[in-house]
MIRO-193948 format. One record per atom (N, C-alpha, C): x, y, z. Coordinates in steps of 0.1 Angstrom, whole numbers, plus 5000, padded with zeros to 4 digits. Layout:
REM residues N
XYZ
...
END
This chain:
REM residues 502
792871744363
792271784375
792771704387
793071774397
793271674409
791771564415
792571504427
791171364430
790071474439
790671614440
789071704447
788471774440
789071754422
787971874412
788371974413
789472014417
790172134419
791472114404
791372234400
792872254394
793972244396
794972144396
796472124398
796872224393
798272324397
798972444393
800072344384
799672214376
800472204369
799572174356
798272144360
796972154343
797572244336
797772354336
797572424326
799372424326
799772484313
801072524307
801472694312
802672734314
803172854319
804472884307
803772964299
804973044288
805773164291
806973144290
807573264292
808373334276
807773404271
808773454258
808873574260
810573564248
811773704251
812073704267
812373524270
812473494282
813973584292
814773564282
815873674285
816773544294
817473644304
818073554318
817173504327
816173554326
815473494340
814173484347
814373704343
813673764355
812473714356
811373704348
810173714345
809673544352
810573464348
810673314348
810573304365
811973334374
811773384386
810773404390
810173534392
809373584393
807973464395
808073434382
806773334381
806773234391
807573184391
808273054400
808273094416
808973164418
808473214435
807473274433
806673284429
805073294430
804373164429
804473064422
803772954421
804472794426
805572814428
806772684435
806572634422
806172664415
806672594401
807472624390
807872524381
808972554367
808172624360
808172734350
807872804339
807972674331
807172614323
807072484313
808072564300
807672654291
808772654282
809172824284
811172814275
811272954276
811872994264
811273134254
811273134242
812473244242
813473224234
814273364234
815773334221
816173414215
816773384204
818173374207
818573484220
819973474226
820573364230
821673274230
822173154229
822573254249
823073334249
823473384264
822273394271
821273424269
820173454275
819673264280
819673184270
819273134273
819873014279
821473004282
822272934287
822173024305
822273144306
821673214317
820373114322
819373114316
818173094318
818372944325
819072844313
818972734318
819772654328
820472704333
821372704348
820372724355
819272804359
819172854368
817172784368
816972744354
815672714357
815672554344
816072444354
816772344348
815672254344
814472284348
813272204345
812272224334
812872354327
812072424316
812572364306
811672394296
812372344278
812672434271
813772484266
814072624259
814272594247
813772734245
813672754229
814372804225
816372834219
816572904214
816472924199
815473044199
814973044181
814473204182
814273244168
813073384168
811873344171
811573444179
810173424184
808873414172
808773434164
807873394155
808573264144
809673194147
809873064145
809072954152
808673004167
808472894172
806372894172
806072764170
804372794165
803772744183
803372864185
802272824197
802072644201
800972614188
800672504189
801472384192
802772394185
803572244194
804372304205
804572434211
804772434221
803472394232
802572454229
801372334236
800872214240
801672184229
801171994222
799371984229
799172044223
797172014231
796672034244
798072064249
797072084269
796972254266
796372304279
795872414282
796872474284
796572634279
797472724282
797172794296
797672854311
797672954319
797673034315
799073064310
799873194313
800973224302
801073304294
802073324283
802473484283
803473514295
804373594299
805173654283
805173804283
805573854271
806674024269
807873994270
808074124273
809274144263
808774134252
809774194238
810274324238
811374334231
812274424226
811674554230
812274634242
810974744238
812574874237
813574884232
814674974232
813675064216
813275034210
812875084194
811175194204
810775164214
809675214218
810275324229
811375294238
811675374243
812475544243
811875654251
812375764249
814075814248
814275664258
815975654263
816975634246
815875594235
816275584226
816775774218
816075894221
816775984214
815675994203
816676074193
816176044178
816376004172
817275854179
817875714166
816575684159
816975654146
816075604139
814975424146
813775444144
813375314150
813575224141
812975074142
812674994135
811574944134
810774914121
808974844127
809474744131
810374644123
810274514128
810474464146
811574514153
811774494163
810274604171
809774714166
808674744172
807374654170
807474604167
806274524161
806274354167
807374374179
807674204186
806474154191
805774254195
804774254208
803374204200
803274234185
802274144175
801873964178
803173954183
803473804186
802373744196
801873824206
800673814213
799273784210
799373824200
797873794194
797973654185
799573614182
799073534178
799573404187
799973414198
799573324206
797773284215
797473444216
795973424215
795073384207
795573384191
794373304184
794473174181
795873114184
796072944181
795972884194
795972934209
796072854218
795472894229
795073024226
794073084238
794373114252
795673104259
796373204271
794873224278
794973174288
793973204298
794273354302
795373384305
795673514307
797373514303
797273634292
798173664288
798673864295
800173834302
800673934309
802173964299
801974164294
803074234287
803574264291
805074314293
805674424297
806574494289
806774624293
807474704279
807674854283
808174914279
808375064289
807375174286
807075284292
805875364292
805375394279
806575404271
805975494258
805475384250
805375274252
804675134242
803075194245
802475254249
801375314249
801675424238
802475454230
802375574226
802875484209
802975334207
803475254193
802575304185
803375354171
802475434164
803275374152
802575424137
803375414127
804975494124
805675444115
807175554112
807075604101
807675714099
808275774088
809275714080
809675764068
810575714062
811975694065
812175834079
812775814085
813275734095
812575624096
812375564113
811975654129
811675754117
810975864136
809475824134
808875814147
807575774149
806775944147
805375934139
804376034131
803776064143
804076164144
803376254163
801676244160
801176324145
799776274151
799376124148
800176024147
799875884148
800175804159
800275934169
800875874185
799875784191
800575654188
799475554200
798575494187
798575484177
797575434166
797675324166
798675244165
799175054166
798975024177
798675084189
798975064205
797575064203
796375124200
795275084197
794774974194
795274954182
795274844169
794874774178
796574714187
796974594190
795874534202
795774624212
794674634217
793374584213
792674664199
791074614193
791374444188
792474434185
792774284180
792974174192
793074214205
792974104216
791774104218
791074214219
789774214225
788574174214
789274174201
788074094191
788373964191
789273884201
789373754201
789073684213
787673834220
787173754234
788073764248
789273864243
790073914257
789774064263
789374034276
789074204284
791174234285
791374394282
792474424282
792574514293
793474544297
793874674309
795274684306
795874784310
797174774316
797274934324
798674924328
799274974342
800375024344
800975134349
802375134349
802575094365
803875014366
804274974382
805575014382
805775034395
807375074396
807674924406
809074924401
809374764411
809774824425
809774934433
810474964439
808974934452
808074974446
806674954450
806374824454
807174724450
807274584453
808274534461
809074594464
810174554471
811874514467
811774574454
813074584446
813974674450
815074694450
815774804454
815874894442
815374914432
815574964419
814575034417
814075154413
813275244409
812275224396
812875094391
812475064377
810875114369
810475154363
808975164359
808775074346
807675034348
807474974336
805674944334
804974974318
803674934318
803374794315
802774784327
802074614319
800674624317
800874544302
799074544301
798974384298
797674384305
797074184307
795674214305
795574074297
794474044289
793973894293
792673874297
792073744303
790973704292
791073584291
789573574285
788473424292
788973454301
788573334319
787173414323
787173524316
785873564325
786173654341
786773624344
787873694354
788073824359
787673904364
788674044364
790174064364
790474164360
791674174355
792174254373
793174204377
793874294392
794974304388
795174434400
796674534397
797074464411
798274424414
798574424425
798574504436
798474534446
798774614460
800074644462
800474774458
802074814467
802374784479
802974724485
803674654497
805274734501
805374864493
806674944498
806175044491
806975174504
806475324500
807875394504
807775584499
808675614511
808975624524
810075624523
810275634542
809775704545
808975824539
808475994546
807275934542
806275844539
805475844538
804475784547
803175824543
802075824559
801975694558
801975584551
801775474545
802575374557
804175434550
805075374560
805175394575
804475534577
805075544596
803475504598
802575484591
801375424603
801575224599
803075204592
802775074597
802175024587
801175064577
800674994566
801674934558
802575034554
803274994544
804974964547
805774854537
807074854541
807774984535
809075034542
809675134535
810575074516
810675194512
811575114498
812775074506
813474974494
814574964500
815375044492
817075034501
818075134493
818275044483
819175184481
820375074467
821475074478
821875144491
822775084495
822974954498
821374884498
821674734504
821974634494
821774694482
822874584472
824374634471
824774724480
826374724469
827174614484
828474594477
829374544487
830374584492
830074644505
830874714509
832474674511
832474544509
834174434511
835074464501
834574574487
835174564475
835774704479
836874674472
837974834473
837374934459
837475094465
837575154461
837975254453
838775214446
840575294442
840075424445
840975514445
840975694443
841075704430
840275814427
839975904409
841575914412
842375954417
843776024414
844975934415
844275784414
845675694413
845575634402
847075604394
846975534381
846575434378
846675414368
846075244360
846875174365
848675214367
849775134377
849575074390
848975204398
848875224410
847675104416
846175164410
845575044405
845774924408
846674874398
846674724392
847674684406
848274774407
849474724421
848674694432
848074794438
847574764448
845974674452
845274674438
843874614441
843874474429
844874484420
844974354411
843474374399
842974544401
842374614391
842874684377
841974654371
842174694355
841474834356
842074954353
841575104355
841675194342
840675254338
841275344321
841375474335
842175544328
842775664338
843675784327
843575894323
842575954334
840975964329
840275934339
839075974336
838176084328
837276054323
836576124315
836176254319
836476394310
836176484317
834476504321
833576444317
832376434322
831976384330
832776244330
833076164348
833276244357
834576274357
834676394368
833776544375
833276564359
832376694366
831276614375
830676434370
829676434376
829976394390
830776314392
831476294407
831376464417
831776524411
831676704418
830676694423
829976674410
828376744416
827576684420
827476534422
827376424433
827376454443
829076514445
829676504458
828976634463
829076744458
828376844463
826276824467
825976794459
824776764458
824276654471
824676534466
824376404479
825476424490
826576524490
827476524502
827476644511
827876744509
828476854510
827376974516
826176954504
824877044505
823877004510
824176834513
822776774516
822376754535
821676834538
821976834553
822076704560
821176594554
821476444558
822276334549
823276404546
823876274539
823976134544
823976094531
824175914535
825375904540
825875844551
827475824553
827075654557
828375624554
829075494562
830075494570
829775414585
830875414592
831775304588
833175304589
834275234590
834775124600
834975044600
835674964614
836374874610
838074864607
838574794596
839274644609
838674674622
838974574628
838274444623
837174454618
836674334609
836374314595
836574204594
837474224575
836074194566
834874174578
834174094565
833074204559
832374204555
831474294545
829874344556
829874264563
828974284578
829574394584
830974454583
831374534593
831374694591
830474694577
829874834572
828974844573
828274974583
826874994581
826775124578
825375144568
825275234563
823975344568
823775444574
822375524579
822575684572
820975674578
821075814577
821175954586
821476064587
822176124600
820676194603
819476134600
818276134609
818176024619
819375944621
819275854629
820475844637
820775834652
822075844657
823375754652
824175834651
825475834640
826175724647
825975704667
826875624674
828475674672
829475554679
830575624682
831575594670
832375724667
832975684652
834575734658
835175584656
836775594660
837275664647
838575764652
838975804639
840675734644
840675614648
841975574648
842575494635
841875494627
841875434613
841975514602
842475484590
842575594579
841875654577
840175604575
838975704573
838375634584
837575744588
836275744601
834975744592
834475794582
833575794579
833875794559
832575704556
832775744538
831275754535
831175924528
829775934524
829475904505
829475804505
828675734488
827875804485
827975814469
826675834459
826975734450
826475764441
826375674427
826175794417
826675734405
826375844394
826575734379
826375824369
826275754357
827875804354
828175664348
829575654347
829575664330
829075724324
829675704311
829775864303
829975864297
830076014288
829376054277
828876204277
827876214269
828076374268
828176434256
829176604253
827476654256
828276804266
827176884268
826476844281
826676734290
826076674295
826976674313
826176794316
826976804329
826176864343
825376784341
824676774349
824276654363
823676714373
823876564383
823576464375
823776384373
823576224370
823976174379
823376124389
823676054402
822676024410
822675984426
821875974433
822375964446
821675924455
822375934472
821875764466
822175704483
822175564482
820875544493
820175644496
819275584503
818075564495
818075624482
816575574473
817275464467
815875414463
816375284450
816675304442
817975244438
818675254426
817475264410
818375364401
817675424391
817575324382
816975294372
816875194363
817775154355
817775014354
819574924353
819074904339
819874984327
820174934314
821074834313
821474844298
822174714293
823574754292
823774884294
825174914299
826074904311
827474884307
827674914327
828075084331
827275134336
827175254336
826775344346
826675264361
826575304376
827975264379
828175384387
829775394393
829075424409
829775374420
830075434433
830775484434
830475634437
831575734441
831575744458
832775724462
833075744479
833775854481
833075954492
834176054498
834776024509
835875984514
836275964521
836776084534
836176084543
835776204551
836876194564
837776284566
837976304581
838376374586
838076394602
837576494613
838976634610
838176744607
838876874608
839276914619
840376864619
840776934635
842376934636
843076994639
844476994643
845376874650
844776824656
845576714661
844776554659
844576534648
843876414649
843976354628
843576254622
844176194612
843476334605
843176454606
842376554590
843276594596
842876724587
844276824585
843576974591
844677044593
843777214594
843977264582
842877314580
842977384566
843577534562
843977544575
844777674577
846277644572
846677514572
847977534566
848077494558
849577514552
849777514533
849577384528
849277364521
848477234509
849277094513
850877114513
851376994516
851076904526
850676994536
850376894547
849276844552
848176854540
847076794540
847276664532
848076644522
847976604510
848176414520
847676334514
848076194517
849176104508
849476184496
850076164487
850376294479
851376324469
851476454462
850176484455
848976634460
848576644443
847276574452
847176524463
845776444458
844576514466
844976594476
843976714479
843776764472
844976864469
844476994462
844176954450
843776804441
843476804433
841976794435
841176734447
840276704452
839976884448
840176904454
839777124458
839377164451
840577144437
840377224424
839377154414
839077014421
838076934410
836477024417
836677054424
835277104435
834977204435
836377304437
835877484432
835877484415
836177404410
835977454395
834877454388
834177344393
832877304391
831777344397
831977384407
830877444416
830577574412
831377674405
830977794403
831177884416
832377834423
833377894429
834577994428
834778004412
835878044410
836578014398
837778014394
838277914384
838877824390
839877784380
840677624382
841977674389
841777574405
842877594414
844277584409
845377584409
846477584411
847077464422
846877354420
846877244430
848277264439
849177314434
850777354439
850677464450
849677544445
849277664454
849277674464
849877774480
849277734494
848077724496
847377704507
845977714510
845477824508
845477954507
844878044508
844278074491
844477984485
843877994470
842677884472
842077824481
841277774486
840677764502
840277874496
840277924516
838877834526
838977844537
837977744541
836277844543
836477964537
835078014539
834077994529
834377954516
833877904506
833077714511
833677664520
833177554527
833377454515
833777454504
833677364496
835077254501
834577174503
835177014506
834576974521
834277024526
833677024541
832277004540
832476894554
830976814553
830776804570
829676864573
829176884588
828076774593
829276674604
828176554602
827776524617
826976604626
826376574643
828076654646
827776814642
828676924646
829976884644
830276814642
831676744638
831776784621
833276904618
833276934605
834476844601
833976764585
835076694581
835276744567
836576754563
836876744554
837476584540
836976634530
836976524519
838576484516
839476394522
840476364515
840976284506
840176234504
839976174488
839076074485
838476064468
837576004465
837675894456
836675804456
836675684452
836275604442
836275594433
835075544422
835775364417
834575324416
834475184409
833275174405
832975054390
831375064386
831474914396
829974974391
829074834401
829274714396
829574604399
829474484395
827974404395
828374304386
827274224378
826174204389
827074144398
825774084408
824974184416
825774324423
825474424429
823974484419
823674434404
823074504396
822474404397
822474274398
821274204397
820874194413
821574184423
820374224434
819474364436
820274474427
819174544421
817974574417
817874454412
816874414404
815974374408
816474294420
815474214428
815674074423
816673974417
816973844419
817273774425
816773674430
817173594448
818873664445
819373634457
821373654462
821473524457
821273374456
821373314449
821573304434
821273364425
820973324413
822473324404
822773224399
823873194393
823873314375
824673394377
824973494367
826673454360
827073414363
828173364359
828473224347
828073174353
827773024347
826772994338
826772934323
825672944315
825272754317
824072714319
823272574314
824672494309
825372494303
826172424295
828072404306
827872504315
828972524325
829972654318
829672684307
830372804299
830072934307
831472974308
831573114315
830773214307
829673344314
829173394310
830173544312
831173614300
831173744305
830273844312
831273934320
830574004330
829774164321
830474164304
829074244295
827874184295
827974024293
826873954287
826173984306
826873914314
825873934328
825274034329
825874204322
825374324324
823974364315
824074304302
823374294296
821974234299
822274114301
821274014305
820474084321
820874144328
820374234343
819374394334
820174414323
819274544317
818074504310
818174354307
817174344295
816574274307
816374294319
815674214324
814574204328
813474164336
812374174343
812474164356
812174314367
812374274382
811474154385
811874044392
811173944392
809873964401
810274074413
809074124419
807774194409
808074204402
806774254387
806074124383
806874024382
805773914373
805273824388
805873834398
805473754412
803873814417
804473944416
803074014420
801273984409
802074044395
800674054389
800673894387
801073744392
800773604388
799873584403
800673654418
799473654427
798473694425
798273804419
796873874423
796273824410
796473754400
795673704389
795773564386
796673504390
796173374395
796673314408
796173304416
796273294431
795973124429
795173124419
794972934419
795972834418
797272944414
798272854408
799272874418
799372974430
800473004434
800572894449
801872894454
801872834464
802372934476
803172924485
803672924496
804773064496
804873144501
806373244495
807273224496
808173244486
809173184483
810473244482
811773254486
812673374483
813773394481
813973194477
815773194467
815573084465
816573064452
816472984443
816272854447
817272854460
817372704468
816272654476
815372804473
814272714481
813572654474
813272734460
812872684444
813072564443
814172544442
814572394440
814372284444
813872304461
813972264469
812272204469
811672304465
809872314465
809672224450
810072224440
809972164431
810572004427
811971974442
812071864440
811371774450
810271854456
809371784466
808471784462
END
């Protein structure tokens, strides 16, 4: 107890297990200016991640039912024992792979940190269908009329140990994440306490919320990518590539890649009366000299004395899946879709410019060659677009123009009466960090470097961002449920550091 009878936000202990890289730990921390006391997690990466970045904690690399509540305790009081196990065996993203009890069965681990040490408040997290943990068949498929039967259980067994239970679904984007993420958390007190959901503090931009001022708008996923990183063209080699960007490229691309880039492009470009575009201005080299709107907002003056005047971005799922040709994508003005443990978001760029006769586009009245910026790379553009769109069949890229005539409008994008045409497109996946400001991790947070100074590959960084927790999730529900412990707002690591070595 401090010298006024009040509780120090360091009395009690703060647990973080299946602590992962970070997020949850973060999260805690710029909510309360304090270190997370221990972090439990069996990954040797997870937890060399963890310990770079949160150098005050004591980690546990072990299985989580190796380590016994009780001497992580050693006899003081518990706060808070943060819990967000394995939930890939509970999730729908899983298919009809076979599940496992054991990895379904992580989240057991909860109870028994409530019966040896008593968690003042104990907070889950796990994805929607963990309300639906039921028993398996012999097959590992979960028994439809036993949907949610263990999710009960688990439930009557906190609350016969004197804990009120609730839980919630939150989206992080509602928080201030750039990521769409959803996830249920359910929290259990036994303080006597009511249990609070936090207040959303971000809406959409079309919403009443946001234009009367109550609420902030979401943010994009434009505002995590970096616009300073090159973009190769789909139509240049793994040669071409490595020559000119000192990139490693598989080429040619997947034919399911491609259809989705089409229908991206058509979808977020082409069809969409407000596309997202970016203006250009290659007079400044730095990553500030891209800005990105939307054409509900004035476009300003766009020089086309440069290669491209304008580039309209999407994103799409970059990986391949038979039968599967459908948008998988998004524009860049919502928040980015939920970041697995794959790397599997690509930026696709159209690089757009002005239709006109005398200026860097081309007329599309004359024959193919003289559009082309290289052999093949228009009319490949053309024929990737009428094939797919259900325009026609598969162009003849050799062909003159008139086997892609301009009244079909496919490649043309009308942006403040000005028509441009698409001269070529761009794809690269997102990089590590682009996905963890995603997420919502301070721009600070060391993803590279493990506790030990060991380089962390950029799978393991991709990994460790999927298994994560947006840190805006555990910031919010540690405000609104323990406000006694939190301090000051907080909003990179350096300030963390900075608040804890003071």
């Amino acid at each position: 107890m401090s010298r006024k009878g009040q509780t120090s936000i360091y009395d009690e202990l703060i647990i973080d297990n299946f602590a992962g890289g970070g997020g949850a730990s973060t999260g805690i921390e710029l909510a309360t200016g304090r270190p997370v006391d221990a972090a439990i997690n069996h990954d040797p990466d997870a937890i060399a991640m963890h310990m770079r970045n949160h150098p005050y904690t004591k980690h546990y690399c072990e299985d989580i039912w190796e380590v016994d509540p009780r001497k992580v305790a050693s006899g003081r009081r518990v706060g808070l024992v943060w819990l967000s196990p394995d939930c890939t065996h509970h999730s729908k993203a899983r298919g009809g792979k076979p599940r496992k009890k054991e990895i379904r069965g992580l989240a057991w681990v909860a109870v028994r940190w409530a019966a040896t040490v008593r968690p003042r408040v104990i907070a889950l997290e796990n994805v929607e269908e963990f309300r639906e943990w039921g028993p398996l068949d012999q097959d590992g498929q979960p028994i439809k009329v036993k949907k949610g039967q263990t999710f009960r259980n688990f439930v009557k067994e906190l609350e016969k140990l004197g804990y009120d239970v609730d839980w919630k679904e939150l989206r992080a984007c509602d928080y201030g994440a750039p990521t769409i993420r959803k996830r249920l958390f359910l929290i259990a007190r036994c303080d006597g306490q009511p249990i609070v959901w936090p207040e959303a503090t971000h809406a959409p931009v079309d919403s009443e919320a946001v234009k009367s001022g109550i609420l902030k708008p979401w943010r994009s996923a434009a505002e995590i990518i970096d616009w300073s990183l090159p973009c190769p063209s789909i139509f240049a080699s793994s040669e071409e590539i490595w020559r000119d960007y000192g990139l490693r490229a598989i080429r040619p691309l997947a034919e399911n890649t491609l259809k989705r880039i089409a229908c991206g492009i058509k979808k977020f470009v082409i069809d969409n009366p407000e596309p997202f575009i970016m203006r250009l201005n290659h007079s400044d080299t730095t990553a500030n000299c891209f800005r990105g709107q939307s054409l509900g907002q004035p476009l300003g003056t766009m020089t086309m004395s440069n290669e491209y005047g304008v580039v309209a971005p999407t994103l799409i799922q970059y990986h391949d899946e038979q039968g599967k040709e459908d948008v998988r994508g998004q524009s860049l003005s919502d928040p980015l879709m939920t970041i697995d443990t794959s790397p599997r978001y690509g930026l696709s760029t159209s690089f757009l410019t002005l239709f006109r006769n005398n200026s860097d586009g081309a007329d599309l009245r004359d024959p193919l060659n003289t559009i082309m910026t290289s052999p093949g790379h228009f009319g490949e553009v053309r024929a990737l677009l009428i094939k797919y769109y259900g325009q026609g069949g598969e162009v003849d890229v050799r062909s003159p123009l008139h086997t892609i005539t301009a009244k079909d409008r496919i490649g043309l994008v009308v942006i403040h009466g000005q028509v441009y045409a698409i001269t070529d497109i761009g794809l690269r996946m997102l990089t590590p960090r682009e996905l963890f400001n995603a997420q919502g991790f301070p721009v600070d947070y060391i993803i590279d470097v493990g506790g030990t100074g060991r380089s962390l590959s950029k799978t393991v960084q991709v990994a460790m961002c999927g298994n994560s927790v947006p840190p805006v999730f555990s910031e919010a529900i540690v405000r609104a449920n323990l406000p006694e412990l939190c301090g000051k707002k907080i909003d990179t690591m350096a300030e963390l550091m900075e608040e804890m070595a003071g």
